[in-house]
N, CA, C and O atoms as a GROMACS GRO file, in nm:
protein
  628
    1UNK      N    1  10.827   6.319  15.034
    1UNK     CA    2  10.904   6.395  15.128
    1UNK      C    3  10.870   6.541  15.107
    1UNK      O    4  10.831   6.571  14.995
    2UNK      N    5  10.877   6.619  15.182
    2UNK     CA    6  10.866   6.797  15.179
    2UNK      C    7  10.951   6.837  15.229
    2UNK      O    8  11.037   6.767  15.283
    3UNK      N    9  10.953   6.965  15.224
    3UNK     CA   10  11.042   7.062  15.279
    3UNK      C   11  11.027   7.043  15.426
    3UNK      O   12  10.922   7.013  15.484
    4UNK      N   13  11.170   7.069  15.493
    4UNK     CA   14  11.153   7.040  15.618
    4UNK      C   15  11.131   7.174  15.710
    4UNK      O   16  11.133   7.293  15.679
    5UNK      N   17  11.113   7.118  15.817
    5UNK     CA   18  11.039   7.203  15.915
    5UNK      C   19  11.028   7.173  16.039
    5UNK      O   20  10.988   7.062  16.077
    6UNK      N   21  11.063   7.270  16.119
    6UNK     CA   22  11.114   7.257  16.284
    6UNK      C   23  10.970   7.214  16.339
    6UNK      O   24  10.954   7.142  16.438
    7UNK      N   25  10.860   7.270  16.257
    7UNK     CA   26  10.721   7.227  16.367
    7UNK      C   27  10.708   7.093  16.393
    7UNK      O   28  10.682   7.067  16.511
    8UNK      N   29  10.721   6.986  16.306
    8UNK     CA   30  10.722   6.843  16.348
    8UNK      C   31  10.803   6.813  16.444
    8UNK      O   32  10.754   6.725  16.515
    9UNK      N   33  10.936   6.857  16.490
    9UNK     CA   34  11.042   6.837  16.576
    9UNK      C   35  11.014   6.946  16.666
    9UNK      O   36  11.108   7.026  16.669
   10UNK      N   37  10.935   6.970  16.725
   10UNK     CA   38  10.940   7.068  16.829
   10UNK      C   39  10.826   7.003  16.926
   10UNK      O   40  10.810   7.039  17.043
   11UNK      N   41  10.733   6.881  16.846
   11UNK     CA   42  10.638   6.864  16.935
   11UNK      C   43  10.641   6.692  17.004
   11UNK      O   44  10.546   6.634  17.057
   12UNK      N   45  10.790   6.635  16.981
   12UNK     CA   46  10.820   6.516  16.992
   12UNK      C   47  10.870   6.516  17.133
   12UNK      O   48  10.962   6.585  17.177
   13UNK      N   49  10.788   6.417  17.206
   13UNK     CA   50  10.877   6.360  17.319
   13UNK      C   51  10.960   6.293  17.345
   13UNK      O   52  10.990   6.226  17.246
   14UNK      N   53  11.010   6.274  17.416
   14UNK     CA   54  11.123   6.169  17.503
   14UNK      C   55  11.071   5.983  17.427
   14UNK      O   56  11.168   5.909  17.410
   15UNK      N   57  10.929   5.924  17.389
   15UNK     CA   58  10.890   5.856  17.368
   15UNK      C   59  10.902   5.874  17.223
   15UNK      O   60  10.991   5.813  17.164
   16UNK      N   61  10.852   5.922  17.184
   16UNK     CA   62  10.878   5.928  17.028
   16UNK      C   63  10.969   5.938  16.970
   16UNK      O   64  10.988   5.911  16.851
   17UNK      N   65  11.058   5.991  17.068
   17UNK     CA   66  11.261   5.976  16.987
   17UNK      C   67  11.289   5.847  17.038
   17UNK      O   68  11.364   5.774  16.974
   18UNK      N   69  11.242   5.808  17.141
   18UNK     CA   70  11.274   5.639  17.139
   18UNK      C   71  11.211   5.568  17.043
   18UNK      O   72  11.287   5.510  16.964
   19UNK      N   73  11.115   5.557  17.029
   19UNK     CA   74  11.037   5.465  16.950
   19UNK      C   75  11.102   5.478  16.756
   19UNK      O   76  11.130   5.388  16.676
   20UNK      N   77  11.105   5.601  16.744
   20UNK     CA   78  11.173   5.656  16.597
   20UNK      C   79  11.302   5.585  16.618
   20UNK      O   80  11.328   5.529  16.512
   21UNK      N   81  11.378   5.565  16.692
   21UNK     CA   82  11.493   5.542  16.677
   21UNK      C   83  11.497   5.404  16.646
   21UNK      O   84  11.552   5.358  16.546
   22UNK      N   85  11.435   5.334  16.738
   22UNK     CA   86  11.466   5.183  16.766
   22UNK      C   87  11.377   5.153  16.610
   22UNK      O   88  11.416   5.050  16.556
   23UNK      N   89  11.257   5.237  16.528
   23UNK     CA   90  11.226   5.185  16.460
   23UNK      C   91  11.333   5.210  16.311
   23UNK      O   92  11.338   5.132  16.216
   24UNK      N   93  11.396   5.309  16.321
   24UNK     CA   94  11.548   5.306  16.182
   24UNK      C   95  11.603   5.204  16.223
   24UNK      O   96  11.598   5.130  16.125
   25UNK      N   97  11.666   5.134  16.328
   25UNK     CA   98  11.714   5.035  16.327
   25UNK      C   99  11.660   4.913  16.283
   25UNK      O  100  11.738   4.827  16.244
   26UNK      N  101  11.512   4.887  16.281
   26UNK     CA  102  11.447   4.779  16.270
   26UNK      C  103  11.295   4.824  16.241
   26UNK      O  104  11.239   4.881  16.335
   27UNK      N  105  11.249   4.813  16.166
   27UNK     CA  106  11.134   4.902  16.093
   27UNK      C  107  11.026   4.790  16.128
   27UNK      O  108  10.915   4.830  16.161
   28UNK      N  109  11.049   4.664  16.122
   28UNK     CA  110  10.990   4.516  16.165
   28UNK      C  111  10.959   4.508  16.289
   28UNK      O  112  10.899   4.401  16.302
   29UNK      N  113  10.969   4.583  16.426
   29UNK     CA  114  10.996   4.565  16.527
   29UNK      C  115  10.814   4.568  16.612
   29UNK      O  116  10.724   4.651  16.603
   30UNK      N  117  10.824   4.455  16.679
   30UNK     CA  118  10.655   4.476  16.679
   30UNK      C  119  10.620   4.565  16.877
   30UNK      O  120  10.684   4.589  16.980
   31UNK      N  121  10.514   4.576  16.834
   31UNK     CA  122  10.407   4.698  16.925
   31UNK      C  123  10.457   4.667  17.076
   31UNK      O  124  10.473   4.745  17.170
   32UNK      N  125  10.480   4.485  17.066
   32UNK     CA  126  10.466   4.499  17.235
   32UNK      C  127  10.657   4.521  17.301
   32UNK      O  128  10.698   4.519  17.417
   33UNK      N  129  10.720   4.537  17.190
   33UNK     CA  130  10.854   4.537  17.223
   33UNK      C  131  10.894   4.730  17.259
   33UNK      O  132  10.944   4.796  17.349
   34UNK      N  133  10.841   4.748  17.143
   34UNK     CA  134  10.813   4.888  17.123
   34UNK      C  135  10.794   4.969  17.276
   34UNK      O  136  10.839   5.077  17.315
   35UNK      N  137  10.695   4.855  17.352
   35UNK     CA  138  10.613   4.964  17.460
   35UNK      C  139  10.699   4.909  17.554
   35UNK      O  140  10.704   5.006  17.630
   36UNK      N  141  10.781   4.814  17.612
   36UNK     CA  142  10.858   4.787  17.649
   36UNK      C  143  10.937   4.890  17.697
   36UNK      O  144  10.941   4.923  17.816
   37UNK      N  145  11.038   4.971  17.553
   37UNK     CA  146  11.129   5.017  17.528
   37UNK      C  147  11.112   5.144  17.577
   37UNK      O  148  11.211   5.216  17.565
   38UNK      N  149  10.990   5.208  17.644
   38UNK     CA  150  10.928   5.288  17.681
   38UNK      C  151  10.827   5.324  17.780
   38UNK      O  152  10.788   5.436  17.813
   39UNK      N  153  10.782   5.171  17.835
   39UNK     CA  154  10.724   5.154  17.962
   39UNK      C  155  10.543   5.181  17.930
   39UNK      O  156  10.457   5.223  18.007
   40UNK      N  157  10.531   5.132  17.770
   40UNK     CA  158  10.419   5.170  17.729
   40UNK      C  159  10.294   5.003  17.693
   40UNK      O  160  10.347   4.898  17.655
   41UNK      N  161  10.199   5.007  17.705
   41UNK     CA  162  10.164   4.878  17.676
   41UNK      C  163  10.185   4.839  17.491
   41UNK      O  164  10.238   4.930  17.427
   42UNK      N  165  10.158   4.753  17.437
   42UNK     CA  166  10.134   4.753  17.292
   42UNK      C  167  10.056   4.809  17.250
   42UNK      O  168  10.072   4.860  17.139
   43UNK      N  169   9.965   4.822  17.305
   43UNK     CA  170   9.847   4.891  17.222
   43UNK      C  171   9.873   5.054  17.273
   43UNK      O  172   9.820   5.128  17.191
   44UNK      N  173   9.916   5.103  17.344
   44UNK     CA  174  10.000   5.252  17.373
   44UNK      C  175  10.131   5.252  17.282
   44UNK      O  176  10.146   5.366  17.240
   45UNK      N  177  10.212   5.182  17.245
   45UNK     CA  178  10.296   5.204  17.167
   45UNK      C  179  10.274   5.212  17.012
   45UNK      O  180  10.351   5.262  16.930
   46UNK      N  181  10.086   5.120  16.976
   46UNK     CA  182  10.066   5.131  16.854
   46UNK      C  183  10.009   5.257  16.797
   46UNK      O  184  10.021   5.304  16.684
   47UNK      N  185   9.931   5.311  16.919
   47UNK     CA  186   9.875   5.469  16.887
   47UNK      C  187   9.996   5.538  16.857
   47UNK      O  188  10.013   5.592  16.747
   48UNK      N  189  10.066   5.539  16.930
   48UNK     CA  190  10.201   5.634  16.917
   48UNK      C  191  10.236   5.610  16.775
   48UNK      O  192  10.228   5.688  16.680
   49UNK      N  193  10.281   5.475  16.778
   49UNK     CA  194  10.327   5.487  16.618
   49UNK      C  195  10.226   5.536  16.538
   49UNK      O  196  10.239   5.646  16.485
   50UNK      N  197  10.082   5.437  16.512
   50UNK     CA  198   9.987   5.523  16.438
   50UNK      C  199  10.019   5.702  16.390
   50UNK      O  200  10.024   5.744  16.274
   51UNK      N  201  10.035   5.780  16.513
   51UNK     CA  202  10.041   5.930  16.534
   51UNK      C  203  10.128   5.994  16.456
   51UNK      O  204  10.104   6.090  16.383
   52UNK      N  205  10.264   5.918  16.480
   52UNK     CA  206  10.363   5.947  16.410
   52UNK      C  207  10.349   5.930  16.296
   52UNK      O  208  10.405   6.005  16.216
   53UNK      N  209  10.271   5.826  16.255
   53UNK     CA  210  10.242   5.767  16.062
   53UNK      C  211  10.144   5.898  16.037
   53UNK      O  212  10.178   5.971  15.944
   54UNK      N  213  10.054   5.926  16.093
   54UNK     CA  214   9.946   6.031  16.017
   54UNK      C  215   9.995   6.183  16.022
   54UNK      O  216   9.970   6.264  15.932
   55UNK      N  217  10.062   6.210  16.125
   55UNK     CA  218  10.189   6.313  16.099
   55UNK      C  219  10.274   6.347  15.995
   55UNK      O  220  10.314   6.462  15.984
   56UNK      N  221  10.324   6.210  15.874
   56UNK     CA  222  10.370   6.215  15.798
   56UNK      C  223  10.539   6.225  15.882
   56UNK      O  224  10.640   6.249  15.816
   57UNK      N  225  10.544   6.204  16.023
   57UNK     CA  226  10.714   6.171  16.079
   57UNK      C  227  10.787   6.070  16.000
   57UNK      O  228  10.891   6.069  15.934
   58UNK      N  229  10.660   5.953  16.041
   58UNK     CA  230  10.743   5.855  16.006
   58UNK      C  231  10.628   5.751  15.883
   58UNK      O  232  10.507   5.760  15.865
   59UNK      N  233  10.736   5.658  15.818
   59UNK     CA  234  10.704   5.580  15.716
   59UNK      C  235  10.759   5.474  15.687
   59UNK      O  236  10.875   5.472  15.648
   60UNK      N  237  10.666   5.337  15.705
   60UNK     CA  238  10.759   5.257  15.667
   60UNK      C  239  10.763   5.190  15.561
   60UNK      O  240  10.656   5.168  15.502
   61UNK      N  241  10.859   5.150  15.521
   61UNK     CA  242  10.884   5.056  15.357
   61UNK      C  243  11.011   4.980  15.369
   61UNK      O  244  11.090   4.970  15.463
   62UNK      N  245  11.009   4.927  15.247
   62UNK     CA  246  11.120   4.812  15.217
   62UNK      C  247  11.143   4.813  15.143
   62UNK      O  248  11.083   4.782  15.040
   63UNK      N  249  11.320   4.877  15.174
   63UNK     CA  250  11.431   4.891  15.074
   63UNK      C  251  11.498   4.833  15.062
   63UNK      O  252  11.577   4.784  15.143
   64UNK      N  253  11.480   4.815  14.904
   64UNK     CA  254  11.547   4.724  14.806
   64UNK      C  255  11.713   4.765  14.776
   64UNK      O  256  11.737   4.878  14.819
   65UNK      N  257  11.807   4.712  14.725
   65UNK     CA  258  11.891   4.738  14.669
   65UNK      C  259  11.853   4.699  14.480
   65UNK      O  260  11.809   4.599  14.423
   66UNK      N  261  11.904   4.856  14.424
   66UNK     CA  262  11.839   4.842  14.306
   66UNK      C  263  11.940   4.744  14.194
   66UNK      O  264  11.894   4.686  14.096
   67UNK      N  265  12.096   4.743  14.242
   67UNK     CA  266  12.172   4.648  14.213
   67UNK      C  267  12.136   4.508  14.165
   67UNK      O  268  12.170   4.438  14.070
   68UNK      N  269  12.050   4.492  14.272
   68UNK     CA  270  12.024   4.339  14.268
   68UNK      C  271  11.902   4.297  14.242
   68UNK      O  272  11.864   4.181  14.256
   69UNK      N  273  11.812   4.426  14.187
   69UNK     CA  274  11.703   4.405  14.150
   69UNK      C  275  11.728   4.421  13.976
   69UNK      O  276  11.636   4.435  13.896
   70UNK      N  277  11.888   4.414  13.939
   70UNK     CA  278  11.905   4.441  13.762
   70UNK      C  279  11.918   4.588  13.729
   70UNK      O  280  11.962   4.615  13.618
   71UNK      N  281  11.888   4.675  13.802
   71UNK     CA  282  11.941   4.801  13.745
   71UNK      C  283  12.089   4.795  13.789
   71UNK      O  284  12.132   4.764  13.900
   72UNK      N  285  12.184   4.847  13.637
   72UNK     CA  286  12.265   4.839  13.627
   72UNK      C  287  12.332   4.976  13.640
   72UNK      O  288  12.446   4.979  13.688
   73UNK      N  289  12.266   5.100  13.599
   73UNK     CA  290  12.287   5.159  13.595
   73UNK      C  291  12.272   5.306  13.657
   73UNK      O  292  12.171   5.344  13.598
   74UNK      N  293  12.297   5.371  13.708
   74UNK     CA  294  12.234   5.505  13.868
   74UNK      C  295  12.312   5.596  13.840
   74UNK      O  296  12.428   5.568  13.809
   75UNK      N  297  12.265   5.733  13.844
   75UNK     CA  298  12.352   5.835  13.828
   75UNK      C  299  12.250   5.999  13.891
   75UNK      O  300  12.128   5.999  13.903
   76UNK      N  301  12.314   6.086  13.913
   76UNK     CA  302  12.263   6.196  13.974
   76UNK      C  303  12.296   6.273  13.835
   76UNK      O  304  12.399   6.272  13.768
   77UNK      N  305  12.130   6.361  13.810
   77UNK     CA  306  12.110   6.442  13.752
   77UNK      C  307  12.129   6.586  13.798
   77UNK      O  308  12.064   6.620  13.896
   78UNK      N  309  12.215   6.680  13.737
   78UNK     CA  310  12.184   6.810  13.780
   78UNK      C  311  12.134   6.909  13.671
   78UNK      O  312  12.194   6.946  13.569
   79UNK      N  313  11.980   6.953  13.727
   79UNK     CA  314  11.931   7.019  13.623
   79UNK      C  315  11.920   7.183  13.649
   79UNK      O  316  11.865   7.232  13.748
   80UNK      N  317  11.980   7.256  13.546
   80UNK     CA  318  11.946   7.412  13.529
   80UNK      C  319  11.816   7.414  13.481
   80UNK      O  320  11.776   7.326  13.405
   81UNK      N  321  11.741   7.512  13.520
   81UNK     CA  322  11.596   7.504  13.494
   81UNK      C  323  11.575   7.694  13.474
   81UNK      O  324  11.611   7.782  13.552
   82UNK      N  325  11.522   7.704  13.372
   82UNK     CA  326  11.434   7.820  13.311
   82UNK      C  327  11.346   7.828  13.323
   82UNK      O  328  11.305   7.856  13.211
   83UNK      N  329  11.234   7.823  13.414
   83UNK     CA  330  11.104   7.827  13.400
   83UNK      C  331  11.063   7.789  13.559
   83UNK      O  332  11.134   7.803  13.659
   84UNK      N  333  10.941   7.740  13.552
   84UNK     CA  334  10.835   7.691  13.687
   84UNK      C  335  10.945   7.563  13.718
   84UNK      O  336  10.942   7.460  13.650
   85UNK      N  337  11.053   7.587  13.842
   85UNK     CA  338  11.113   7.481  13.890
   85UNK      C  339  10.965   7.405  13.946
   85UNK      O  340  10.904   7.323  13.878
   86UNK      N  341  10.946   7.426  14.007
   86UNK     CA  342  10.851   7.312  14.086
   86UNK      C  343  10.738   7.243  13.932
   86UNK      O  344  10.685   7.132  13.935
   87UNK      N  345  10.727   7.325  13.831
   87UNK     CA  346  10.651   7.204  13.730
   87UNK      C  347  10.807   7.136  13.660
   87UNK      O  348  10.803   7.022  13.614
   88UNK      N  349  10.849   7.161  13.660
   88UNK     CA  350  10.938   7.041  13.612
   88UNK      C  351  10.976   6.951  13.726
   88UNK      O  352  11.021   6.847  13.679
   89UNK      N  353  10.975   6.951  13.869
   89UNK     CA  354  10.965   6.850  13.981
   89UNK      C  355  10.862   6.776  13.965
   89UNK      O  356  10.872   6.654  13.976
   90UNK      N  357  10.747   6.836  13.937
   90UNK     CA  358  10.574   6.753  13.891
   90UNK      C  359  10.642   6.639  13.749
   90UNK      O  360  10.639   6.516  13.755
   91UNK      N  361  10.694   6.712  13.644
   91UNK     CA  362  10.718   6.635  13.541
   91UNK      C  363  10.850   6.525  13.618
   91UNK      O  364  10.820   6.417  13.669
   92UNK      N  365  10.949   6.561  13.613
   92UNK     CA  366  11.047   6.418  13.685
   92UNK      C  367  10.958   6.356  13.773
   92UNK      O  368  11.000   6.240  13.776
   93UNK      N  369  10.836   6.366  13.865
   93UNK     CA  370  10.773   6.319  13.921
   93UNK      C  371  10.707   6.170  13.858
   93UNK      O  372  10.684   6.055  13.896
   94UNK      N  373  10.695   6.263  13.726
   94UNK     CA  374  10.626   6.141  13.654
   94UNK      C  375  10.703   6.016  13.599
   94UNK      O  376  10.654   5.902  13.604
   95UNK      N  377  10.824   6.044  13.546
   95UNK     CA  378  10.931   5.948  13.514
   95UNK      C  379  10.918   5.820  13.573
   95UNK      O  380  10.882   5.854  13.685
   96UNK      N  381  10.923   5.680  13.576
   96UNK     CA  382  10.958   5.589  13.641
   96UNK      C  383  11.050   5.568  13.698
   96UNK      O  384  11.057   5.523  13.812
   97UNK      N  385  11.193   5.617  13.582
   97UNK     CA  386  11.342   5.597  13.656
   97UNK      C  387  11.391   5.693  13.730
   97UNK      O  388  11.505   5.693  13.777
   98UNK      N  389  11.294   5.795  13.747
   98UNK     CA  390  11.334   5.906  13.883
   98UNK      C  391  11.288   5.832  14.016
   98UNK      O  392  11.178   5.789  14.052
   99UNK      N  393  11.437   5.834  14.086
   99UNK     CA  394  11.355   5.805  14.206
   99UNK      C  395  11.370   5.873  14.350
   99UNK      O  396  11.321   5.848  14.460
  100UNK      N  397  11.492   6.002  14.283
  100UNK     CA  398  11.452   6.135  14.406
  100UNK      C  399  11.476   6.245  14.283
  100UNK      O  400  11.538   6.246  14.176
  101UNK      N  401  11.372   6.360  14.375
  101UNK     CA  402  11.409   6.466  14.346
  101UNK      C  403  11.420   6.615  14.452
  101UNK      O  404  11.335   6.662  14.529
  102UNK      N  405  11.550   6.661  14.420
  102UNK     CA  406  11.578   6.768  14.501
  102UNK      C  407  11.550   6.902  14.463
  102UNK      O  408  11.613   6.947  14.367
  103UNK      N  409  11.440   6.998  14.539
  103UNK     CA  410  11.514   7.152  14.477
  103UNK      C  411  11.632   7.208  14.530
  103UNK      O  412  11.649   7.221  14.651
  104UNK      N  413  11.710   7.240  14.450
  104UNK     CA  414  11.846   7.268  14.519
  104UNK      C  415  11.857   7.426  14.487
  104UNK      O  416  11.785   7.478  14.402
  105UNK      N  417  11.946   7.494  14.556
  105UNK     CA  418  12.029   7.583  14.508
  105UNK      C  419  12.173   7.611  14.506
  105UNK      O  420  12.234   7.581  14.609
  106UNK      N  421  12.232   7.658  14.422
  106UNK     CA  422  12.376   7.683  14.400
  106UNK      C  423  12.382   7.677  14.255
  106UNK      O  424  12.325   7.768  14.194
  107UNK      N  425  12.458   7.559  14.172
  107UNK     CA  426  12.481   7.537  14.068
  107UNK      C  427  12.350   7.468  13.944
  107UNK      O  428  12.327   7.469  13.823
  108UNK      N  429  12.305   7.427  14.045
  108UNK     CA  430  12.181   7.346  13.967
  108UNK      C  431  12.055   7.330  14.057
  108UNK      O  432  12.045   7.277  14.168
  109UNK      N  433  11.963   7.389  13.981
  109UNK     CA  434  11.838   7.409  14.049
  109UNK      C  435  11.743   7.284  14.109
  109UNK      O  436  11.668   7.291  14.206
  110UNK      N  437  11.767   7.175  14.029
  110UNK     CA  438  11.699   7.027  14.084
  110UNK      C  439  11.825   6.943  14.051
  110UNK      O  440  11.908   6.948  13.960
  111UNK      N  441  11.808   6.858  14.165
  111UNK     CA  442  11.936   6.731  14.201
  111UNK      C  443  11.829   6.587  14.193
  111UNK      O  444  11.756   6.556  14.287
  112UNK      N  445  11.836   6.509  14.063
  112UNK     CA  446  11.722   6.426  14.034
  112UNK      C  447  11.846   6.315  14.045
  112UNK      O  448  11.957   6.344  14.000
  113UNK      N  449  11.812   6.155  14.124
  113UNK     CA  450  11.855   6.019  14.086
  113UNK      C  451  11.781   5.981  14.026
  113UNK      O  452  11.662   6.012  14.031
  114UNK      N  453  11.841   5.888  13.941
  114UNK     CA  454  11.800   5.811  13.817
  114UNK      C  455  11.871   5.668  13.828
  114UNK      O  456  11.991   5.642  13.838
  115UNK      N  457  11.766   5.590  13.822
  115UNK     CA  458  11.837   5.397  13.798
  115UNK      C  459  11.778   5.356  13.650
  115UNK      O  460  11.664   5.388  13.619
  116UNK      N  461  11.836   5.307  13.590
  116UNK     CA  462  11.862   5.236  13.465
  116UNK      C  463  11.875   5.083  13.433
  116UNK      O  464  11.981   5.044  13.482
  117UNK      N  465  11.822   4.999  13.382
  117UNK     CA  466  11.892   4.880  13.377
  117UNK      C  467  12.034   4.851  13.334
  117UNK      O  468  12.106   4.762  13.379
  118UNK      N  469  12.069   4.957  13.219
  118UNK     CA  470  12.155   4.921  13.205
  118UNK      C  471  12.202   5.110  13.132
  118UNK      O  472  12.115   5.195  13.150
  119UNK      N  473  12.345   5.160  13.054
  119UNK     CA  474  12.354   5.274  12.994
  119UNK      C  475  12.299   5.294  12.943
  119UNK      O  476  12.244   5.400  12.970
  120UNK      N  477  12.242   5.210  12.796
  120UNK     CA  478  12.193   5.252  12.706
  120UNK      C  479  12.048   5.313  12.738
  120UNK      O  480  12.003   5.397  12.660
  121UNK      N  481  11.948   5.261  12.886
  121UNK     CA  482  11.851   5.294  12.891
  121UNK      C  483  11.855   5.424  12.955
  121UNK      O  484  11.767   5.505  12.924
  122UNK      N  485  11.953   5.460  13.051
  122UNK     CA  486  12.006   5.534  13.156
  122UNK      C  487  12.006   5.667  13.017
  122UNK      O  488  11.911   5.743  13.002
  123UNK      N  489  12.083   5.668  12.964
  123UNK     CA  490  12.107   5.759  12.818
  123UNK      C  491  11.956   5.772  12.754
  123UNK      O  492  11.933   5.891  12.732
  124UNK      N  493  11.883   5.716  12.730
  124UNK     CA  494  11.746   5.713  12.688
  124UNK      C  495  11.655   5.817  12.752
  124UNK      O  496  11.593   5.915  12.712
  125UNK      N  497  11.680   5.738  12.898
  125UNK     CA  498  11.566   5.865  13.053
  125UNK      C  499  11.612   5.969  13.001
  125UNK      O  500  11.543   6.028  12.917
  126UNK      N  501  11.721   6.011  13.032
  126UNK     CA  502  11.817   6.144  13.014
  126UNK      C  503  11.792   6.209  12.894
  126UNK      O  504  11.771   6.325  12.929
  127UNK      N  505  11.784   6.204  12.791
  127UNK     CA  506  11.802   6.234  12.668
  127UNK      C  507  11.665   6.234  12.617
  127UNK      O  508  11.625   6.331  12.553
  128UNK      N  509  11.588   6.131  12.640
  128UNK     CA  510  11.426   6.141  12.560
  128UNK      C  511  11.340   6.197  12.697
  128UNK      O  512  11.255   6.284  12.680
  129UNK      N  513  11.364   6.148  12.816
  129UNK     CA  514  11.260   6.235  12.938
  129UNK      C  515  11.274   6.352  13.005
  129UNK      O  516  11.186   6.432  13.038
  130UNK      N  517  11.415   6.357  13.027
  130UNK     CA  518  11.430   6.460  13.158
  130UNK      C  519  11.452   6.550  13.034
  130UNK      O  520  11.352   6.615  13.004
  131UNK      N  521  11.572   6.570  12.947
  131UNK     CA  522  11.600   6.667  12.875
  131UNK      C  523  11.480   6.816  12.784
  131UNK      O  524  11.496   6.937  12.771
  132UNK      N  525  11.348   6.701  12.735
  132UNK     CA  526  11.302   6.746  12.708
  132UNK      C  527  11.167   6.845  12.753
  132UNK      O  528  11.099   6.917  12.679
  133UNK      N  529  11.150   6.818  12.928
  133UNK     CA  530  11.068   6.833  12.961
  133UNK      C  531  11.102   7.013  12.978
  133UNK      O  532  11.215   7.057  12.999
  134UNK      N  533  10.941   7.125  12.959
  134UNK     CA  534  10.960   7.206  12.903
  134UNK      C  535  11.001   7.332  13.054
  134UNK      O  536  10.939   7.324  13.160
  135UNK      N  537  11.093   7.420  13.032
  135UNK     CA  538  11.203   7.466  13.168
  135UNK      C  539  11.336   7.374  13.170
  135UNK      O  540  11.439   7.403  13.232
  136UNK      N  541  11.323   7.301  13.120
  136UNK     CA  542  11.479   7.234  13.150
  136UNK      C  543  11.617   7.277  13.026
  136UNK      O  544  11.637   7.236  12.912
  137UNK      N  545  11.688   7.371  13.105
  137UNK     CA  546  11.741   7.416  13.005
  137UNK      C  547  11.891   7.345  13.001
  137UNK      O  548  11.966   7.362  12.905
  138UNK      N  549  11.923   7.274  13.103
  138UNK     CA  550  12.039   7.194  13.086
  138UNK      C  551  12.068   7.065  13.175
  138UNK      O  552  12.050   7.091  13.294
  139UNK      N  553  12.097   6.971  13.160
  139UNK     CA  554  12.094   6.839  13.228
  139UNK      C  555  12.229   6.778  13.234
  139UNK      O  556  12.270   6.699  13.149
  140UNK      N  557  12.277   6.804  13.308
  140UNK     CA  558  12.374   6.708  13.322
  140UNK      C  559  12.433   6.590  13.423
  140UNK      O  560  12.424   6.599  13.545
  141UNK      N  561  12.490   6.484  13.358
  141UNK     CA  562  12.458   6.345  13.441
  141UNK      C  563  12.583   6.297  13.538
  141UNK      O  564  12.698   6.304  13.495
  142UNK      N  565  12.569   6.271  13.608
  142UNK     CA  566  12.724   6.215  13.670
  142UNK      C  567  12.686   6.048  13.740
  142UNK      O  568  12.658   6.014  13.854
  143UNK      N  569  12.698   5.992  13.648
  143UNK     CA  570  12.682   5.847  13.700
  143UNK      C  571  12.806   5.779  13.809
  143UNK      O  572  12.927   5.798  13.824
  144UNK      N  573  12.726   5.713  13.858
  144UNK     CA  574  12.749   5.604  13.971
  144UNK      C  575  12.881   5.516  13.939
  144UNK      O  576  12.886   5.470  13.825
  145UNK      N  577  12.968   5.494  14.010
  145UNK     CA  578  13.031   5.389  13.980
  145UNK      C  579  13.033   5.333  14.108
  145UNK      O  580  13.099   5.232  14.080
  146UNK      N  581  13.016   5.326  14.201
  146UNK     CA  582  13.002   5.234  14.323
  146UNK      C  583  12.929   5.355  14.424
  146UNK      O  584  12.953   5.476  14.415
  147UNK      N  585  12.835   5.291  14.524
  147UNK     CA  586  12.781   5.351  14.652
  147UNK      C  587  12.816   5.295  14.745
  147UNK      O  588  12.782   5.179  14.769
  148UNK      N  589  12.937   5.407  14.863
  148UNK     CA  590  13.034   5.374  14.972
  148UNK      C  591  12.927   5.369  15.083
  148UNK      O  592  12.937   5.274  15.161
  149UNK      N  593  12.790   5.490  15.107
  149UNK     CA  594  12.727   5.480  15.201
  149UNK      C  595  12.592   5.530  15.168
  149UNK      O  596  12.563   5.609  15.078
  150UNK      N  597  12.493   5.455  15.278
  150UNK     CA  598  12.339   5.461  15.181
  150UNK      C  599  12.276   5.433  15.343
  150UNK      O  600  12.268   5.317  15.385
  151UNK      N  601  12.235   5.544  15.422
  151UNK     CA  602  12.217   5.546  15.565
  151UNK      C  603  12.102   5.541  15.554
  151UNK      O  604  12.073   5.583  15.442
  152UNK      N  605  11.972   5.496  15.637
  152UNK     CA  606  11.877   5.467  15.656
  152UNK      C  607  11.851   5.538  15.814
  152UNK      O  608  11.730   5.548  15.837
  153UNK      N  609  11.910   5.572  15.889
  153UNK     CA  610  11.944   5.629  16.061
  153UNK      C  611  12.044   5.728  16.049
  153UNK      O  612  12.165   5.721  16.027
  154UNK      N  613  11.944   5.848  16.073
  154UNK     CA  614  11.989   5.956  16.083
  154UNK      C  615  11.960   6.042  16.229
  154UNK      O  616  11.957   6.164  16.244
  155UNK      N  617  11.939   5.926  16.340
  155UNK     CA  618  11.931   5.984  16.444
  155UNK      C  619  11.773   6.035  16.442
  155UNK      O  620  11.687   6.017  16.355
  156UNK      N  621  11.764   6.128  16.610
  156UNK     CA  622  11.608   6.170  16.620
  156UNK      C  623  11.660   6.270  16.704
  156UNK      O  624  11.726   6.226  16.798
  157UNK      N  625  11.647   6.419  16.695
  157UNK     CA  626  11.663   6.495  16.782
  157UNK      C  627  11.568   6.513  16.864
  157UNK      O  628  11.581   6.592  16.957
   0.00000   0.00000   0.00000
């Protein structure tokens, strides 16, 4: 993901906010339904998508719930950082159990999630990876106890 930016959204049509949309709802949804939905053939709806993929708009994958894949454990990192924020984003980059990272501002300079199998490993990341990596001058964790909402459709302006 990058920093966002009005130039990608300034050059989208009427077709491409359809097609984006119907594809958050259903990421599976194939070419000739697509062109349908838009008065486009399949193979006009697959360029489109293509366009949108090499744009870096859109992306698709398959999300898991990490629950039920045995991680037991998830919590949001907030890190104060002394040094090159963006090389310590390169270093959480590297982590396995990072699996976002934010530059933020206000209270804490990077907003990192972290999944765990279980505490004791969750305490491990934290304490033997993120803590020590060099700019990180304070880490602190606020774990998960249930996730109320986890949106995938955020609309298409």
């Amino acid at each position: 993901m990058t920093s966002p930016s009005a130039e990608s959204r300034d050059d989208l049509d009427e077709i491409d906010r359809v097609l984006l949309t119907a594809l958050q709802k259903d990421g599976r949804i194939g070419y000739a339904e697509l062109g349908e939905l838009v008065g486009l053939t399949a193979g006009g709806a697959r360029k489109r998508f293509k366009r949108l993929q090499d744009r870096g708009i859109l992306q698709i994958v398959g999300v898991t719930d990490p629950l039920r894949l045995g991680y037991r454990s998830m919590a949001m990192v907030g890190i104060v950082a002394h040094g090159d924020v963006e090389a310590i984003a390169e270093a959480l980059n590297d982590i396995e159990d990072v699996i976002y990272v934010v530059l933020a501002a206000g209270r804490y300079d990077l907003l990192v999630e972290v999944i765990a199998t279980d505490q004791a490993s969750m305490l491990e990341v934290v304490n033997r990876k993120i803590r020590p990596i060099p700019g990180v001058a304070r880490a602190e964790t606020f774990p998960y106890y249930g996730i109320r909402t986890h949106r995938f459709e955020w609309g298409v302006r």
